[in-house]
MARKOLLUM-678303 format. One record per atom (N, C-alpha, C): residue in one letter; x, y negated, z. Coordinates in steps of 0.1 Angstrom, whole numbers, plus 5000, padded with zeros to 4 digits. Each point is the difference from the previous one (the first is absolute). Example, Ala and Ser with C-alpha at 12.3 -4.5 7.8 and 13.67 -1.06 7.14 Angstrom:
BEGIN
a513250575078;a499149885000;a500949885000;s499649894993;s500949895000;s499249895008;
END
This chain:
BEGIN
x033347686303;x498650045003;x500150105011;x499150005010;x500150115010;x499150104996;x500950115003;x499750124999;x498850035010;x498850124999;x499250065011;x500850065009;x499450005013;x500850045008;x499250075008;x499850105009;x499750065015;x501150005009;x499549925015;x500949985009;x499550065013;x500950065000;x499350135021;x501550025004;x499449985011;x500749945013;x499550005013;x499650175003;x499250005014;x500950035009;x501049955001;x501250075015;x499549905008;x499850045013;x499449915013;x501649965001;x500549865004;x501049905008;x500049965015;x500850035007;x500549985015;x501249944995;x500249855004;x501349955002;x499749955009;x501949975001;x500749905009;x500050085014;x500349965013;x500650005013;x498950125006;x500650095006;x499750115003;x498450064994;x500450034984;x498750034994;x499850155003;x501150054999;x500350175007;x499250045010;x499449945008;x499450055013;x498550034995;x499849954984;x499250064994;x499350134997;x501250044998;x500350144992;x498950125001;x499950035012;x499050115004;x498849964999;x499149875002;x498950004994;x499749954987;x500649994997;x500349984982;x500150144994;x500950105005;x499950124997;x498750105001;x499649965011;x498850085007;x498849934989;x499749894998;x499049954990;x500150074986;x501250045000;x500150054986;x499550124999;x499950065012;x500050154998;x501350105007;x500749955003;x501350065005;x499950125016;x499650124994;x500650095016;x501750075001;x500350024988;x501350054995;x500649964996;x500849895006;x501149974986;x501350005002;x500849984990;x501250004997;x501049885002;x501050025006;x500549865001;x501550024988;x499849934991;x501350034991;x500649854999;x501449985011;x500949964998;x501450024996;x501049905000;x501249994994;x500950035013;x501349924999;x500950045011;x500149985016;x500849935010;x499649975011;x499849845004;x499849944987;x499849835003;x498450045005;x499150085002;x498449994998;x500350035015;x500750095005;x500250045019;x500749905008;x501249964993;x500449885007;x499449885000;x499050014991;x499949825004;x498350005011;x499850184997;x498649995013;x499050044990;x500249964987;x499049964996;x499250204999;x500950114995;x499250125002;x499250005013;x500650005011;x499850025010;x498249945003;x499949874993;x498849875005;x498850134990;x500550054985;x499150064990;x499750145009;x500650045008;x499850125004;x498650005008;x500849905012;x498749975010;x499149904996;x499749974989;x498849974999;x499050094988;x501050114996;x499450104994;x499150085014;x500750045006;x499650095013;x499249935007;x499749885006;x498849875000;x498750044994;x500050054990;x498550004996;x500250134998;x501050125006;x499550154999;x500350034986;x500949944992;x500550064985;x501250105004;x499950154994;x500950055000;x501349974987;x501450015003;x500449984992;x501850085000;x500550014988;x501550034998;x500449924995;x501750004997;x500949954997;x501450044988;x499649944991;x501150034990;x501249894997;x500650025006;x501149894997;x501250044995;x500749924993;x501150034993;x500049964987;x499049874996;x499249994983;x501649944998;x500649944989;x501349954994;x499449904993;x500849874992;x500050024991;x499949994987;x499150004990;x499750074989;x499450155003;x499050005008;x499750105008;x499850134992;x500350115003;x500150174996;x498650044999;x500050084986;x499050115002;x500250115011;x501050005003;x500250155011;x499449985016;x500149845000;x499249965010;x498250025003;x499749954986;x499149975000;x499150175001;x500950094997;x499350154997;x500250025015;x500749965008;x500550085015;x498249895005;x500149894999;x498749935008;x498550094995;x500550024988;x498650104995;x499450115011;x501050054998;x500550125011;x499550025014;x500649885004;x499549925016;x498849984997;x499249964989;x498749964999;x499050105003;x500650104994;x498950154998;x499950035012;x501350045008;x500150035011;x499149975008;x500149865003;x499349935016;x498549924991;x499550034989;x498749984999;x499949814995;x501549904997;x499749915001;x498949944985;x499449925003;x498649954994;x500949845000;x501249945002;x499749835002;x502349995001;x500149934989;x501549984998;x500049865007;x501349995008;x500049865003;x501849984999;x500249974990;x501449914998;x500749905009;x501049985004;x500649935012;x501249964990;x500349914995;x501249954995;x499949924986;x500850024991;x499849934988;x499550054988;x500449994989;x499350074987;x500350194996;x501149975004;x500250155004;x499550085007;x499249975017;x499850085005;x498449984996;x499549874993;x498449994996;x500350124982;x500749994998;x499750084984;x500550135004;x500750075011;x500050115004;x498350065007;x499449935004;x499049985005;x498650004990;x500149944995;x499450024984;x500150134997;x501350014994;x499950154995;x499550155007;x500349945016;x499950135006;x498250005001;x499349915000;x498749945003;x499450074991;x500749994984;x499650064984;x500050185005;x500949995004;x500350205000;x499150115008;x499749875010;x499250075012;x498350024995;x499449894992;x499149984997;x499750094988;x501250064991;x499550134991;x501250105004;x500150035008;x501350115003;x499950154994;x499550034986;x500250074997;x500349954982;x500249895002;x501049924989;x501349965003;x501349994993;x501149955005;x499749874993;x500949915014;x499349904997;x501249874993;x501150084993;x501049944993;x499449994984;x498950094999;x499549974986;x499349904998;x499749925012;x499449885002;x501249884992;x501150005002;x501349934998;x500550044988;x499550124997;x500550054985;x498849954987;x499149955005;x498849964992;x499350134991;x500350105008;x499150114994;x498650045002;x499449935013;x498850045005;x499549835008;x499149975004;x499949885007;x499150045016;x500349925007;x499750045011;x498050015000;x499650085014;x498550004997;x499549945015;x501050045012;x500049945012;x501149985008;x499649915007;x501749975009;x499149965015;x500550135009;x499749905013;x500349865000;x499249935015;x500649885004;x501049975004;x500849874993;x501249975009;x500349855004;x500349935010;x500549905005;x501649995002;x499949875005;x501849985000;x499849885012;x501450005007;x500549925006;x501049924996;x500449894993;x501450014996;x500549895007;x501950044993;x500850005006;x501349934992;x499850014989;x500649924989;x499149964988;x500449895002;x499349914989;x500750024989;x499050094986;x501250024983;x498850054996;x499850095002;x499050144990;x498749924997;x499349945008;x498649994998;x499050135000;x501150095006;x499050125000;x498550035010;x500149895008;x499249985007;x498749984998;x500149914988;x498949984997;x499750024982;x500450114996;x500450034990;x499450124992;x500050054989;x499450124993;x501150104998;x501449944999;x501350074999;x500850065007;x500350144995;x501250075011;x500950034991;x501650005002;x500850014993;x500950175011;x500250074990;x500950135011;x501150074987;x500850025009;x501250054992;x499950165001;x500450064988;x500150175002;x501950024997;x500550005017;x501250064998;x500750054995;x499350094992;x500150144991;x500349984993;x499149884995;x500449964982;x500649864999;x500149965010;x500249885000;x499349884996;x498550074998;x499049884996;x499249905007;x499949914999;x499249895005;x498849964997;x498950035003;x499150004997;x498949905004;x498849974998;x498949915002;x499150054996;x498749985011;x498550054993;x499549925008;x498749924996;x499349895000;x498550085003;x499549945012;x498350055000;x499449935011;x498949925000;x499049965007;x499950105015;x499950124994;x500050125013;x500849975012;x501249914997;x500550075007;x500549865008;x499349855000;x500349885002;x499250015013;x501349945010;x499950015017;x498449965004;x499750075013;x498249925002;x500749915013;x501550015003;x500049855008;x501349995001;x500949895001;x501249955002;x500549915010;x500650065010;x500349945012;x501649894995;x499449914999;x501949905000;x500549935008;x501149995006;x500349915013;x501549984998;x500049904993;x501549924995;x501250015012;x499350025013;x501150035010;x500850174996;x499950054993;x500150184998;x500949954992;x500349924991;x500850014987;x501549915003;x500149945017;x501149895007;x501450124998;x499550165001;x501450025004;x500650114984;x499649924989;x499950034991;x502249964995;x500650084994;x501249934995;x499449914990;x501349914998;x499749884988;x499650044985;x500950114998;x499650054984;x498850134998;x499350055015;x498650064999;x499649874995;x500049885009;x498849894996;x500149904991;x501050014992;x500349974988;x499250054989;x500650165004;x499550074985;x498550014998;x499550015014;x497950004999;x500249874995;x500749845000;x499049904997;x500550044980;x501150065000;x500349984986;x498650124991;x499650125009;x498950094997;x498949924995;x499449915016;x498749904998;x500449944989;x500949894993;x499949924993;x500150094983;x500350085002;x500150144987;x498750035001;x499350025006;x498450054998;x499249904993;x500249865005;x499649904996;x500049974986;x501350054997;x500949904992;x499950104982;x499650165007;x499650114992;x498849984988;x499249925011;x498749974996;x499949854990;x500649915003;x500249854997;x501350004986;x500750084993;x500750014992;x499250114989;x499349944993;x498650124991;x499549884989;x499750054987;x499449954988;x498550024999;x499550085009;x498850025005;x499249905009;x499249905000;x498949955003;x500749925011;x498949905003;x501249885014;x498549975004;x499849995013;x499149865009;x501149905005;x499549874999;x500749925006;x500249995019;x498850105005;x499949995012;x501050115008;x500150104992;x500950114994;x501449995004;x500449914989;x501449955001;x500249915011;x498849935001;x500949935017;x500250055009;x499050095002;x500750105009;x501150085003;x500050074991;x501350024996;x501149925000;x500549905000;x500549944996;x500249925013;x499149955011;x500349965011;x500350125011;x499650094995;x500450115013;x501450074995;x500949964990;x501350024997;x500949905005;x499549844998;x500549915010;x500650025013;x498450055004;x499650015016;x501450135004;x500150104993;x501250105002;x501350005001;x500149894987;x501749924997;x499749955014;x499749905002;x500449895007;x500250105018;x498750075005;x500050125014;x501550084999;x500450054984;x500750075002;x501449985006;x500049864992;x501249944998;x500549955018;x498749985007;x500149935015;x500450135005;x499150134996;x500650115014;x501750074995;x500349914990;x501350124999;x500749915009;x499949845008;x501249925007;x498950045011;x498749995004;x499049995009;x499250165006;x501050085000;x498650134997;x499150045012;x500449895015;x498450025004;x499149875001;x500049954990;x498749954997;x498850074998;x499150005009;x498850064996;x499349924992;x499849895000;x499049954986;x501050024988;x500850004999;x500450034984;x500050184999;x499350075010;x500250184995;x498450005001;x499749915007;x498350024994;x499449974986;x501149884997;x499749984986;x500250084991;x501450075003;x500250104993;x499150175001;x499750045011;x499550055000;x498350004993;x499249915004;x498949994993;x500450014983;x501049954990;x500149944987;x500250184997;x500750085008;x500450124997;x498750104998;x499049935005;x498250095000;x499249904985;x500349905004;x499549924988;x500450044984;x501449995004;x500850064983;x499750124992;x499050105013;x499950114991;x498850095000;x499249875009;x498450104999;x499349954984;x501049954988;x499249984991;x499149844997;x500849955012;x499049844997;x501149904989;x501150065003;x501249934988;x499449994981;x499550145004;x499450024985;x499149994992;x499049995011;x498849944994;x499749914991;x499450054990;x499949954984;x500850024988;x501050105003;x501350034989;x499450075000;x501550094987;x500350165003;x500150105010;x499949945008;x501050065016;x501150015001;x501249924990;x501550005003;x500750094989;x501349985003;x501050104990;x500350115007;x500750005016;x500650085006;x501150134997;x500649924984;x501350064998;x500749995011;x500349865004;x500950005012;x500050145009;x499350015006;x499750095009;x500050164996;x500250014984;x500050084999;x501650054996;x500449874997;x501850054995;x500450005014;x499449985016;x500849995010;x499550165003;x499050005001;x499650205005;x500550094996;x500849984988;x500850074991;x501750065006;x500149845003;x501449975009;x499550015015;x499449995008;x499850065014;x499750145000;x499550074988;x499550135001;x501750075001;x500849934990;x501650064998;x501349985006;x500049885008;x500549975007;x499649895016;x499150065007;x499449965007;x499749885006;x500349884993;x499549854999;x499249965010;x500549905008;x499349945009;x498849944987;x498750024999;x498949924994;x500449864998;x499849915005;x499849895001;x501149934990;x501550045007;x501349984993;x500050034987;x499750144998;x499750084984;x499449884993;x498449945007;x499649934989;x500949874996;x500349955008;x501349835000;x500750064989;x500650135000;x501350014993;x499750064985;x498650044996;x499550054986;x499249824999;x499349945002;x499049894998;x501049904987;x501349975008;x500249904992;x500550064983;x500550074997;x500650104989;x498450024993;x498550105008;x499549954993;x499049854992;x499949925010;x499649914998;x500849904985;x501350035000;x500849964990;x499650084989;x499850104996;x499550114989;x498849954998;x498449945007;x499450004996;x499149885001;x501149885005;x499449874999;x499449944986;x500550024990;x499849974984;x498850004994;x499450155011;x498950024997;x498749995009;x500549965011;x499149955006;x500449855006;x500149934988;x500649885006;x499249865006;x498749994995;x499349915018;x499750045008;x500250134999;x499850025021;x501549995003;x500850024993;x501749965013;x500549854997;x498849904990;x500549895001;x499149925009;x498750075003;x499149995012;x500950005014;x500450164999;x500749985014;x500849985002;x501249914990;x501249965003;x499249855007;x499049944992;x499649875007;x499350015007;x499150105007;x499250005015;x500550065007;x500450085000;x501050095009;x501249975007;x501150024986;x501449965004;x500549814999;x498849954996;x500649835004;x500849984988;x499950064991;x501349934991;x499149874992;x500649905000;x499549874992;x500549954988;x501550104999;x500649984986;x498849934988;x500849944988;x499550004990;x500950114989;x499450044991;x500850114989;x498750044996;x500450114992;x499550074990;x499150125013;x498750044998;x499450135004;x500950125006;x501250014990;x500550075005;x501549995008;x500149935000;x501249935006;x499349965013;x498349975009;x499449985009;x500250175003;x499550074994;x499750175006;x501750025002;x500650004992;x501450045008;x500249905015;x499949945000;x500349895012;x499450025014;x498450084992;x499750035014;x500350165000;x500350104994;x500650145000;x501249965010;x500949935001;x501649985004;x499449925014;x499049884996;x499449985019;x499950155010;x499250074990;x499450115009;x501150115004;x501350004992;x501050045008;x500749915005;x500249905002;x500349935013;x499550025014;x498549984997;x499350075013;x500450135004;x499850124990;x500550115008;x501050015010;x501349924993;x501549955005;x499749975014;x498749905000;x500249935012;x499550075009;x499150104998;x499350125013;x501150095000;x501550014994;x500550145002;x499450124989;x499749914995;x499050154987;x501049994990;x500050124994;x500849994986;x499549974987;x500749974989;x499449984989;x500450054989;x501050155003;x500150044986;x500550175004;x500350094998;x499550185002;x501849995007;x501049954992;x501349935010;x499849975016;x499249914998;x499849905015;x499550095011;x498850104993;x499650125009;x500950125002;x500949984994;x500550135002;x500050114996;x499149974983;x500150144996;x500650024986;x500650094998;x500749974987;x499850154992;x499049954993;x499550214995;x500949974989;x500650114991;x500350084993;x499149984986;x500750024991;x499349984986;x499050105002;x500350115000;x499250145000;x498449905013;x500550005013;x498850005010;x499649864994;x500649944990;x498749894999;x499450024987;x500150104992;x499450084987;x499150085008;x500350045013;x498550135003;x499349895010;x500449905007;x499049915008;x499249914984;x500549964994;x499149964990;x498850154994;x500950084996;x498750075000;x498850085004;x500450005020;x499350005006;x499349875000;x500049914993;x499149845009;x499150034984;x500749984990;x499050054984;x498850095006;x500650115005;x499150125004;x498849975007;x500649955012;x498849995011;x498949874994;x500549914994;x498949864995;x499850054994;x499750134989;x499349994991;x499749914988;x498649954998;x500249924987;x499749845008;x500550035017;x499349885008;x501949875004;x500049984983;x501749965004;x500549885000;x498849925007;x500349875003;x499049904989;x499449925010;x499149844995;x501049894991;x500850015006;x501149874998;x500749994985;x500450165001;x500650064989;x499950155000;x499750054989;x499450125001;x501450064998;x500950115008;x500950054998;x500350145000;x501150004990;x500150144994;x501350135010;x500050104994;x501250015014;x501349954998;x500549984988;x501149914998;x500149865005;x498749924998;x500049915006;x500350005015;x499450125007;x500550045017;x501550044998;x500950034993;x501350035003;x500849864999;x499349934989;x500649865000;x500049915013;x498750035004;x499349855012;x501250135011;x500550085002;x500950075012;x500949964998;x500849984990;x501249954993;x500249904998;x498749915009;x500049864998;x500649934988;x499550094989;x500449944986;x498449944995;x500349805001;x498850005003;x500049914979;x499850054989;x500250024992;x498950104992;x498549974999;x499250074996;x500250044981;x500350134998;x499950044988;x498850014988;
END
């Protein structure tokens, strides 16, 4: 039965072939005299594309600065230095230049400036909830986060090592510039790991004992296809522009919330045993999720067993005959094959990380801590259950 739902989704869209030359009156509509340009490293100068945002900022008489240097799993220390820069030069209008990182550094700094006499990590600590967030837009530059068009910012506190996420309408872009030519000079396992991100946002939502639309799941369900199949062409193919546009748009699709519509709104354990592990040992995103997904999905197929015998058969193609569960395993072991085949990993080994009894007793209990009593649709999980699904002891007690 489908669940009630509310669906918003007001980020204004510019794609495809020089949608950038946008920017400044798109900005200026918004309201923009001050703003902030918060990008990542020198792929945004080299490829022109700062340079095109600047002067068409200065085009319509927008004053503006520069913060660059976002990482990532991007830093609170950054995000307090843009504050900083905020107060300073008077900015009223954030505009992101790059990927999820430099749009959720941009979020946050957007949160800080708008109550600056709140710190605005208590936003991530779930102590207080936000009351205003200037405006912010994005350009992007890698197709993964869906932060573009999104409610979510994810920021790491160095300090503690925590990974955090705070979710708010406030703070969802008033426009999104995309131009699949920005994402050509991307390496193969950046654009891997965003398609493995998109299809985890998706996939967050579509794996739940909570409520189904049939219109719901096809979508979902064809815009995972549409990812396998783009992904699989740009890891031999990577300048294809129609397969980064595909990928690109599925990356805005996967996570403004139209995946979920009529459920629960998803489990998003996944995502939470990976923030855990990028908060501690700094995890490329995307990979983190490949290499936690299959370990949990084995833990908690049993119990959510027609949605992974759903998407062993619309999804991953398996036509086997067997038992329900002998289909969900079949397509679990498809879906690491796929990873295999982008270069993605599929097990904490394959990535490269190898914690320690101790760091995977305190990353479980940071992931217990931060979800609260919010511990998964699929299977509600306890923290032992999180040291297990790390231990890929997939063996539910």
């Amino acid at each position: 039965m489908a669940y009630n739902f509310e669906f918003y989704s007001p980020t204004k869209v510019l794609f495809g072939k020089n949608a950038e030359d946008e920017v400044g009156r798109q900005a200026r509509a918004f309201g923009a005299a001050s703003a902030l340009i918060v990008y990542g490293g020198g792929s945004a100068q080299r490829s022109g594309l700062l340079g095109k945002v600047e002067a068409a900022l200065a085009a319509e008489g927008i004053a503006f600065q520069k913060l660059g240097g976002v990482v990532p799993n991007p830093r609170l220390d950054k995000v307090y230095e843009g504050i900083r820069m905020g107060k300073e030069h008077n900015v009223n209008f954030l505009l992101a230049v790059g990927g999820g990182s430099a749009i959720d550094t941009a979020k946050a700094i957007a949160y800080g400036l708008a109550e600056p006499d709140q710190d605005v990590w208590e936003l991530f600590e779930h102590t207080r909830m936000a009351q205003k967030c200037l405006p912010v837009a994005a350009v992007l530059t890698i197709a993964a986060a869906g932060s573009e068009t999104s409610k979510g910012c994810v920021i790491t506190n160095q300090r503690t090592g925590e990974k955090r996420a705070y979710d708010d309408n406030l703070a969802r872009p008033k426009f999104a510039v995309m131009n699949p030519e920005f994402t050509k000079t991307l390496p193969d396992y950046q654009t891997e790991s965003g398609c493995v991100d998109i299809m985890m946002h998706t996939m967050e939502r579509y794996f739940t004992n909570g409520g189904s639309m049939e219109i719901t799941d096809a979508l979902a369900e064809g815009l995972l296809r549409t990812v396998m199949k783009n992904a699989v062409k740009l890891h031999h193919e990577p300048g294809d522009y129609d397969a980064r546009a595909e990928i690109m748009w599925a990356g805005s699709l996967a996570h403004n919330d139209l995946t979920g519509c009529g459920n629960d709104g998803g489990d998003f354990m996944s995502h939470k045993l990976e923030h855990e592990l990028g908060g501690m040992f700094d995890v490329t995103h995307g990979a983190g999720l490949a290499a936690v997904w299959p370990s949990w999905a084995r833990y908690v197929y049993k119990e959510c067993l027609p949605r992974f015998v759903r998407y062993a058969r619309n999804v991953m193609g398996i036509s086997i005959k067997g038992t329900d569960e002998e289909i969900a395993e079949s397509g679990i072991r498809a879906m690491e094959d796929f990873y295999h085949s982008i270069g993605m990993p599929a097990n904490l080994d394959e990535l490269g990380v190898h914690p320690t009894d101790e760091q995977v007793e305190e990353t479980a209990e940071r992931c217990a801590a931060a979800s609260g009593s919010h511990t998964g649709f699929a299977k509600k999980l306890s923290r032992e259950d999180i040291v297990r699904i790390y231990t890929n002891d997939c063996k539910p007690r």
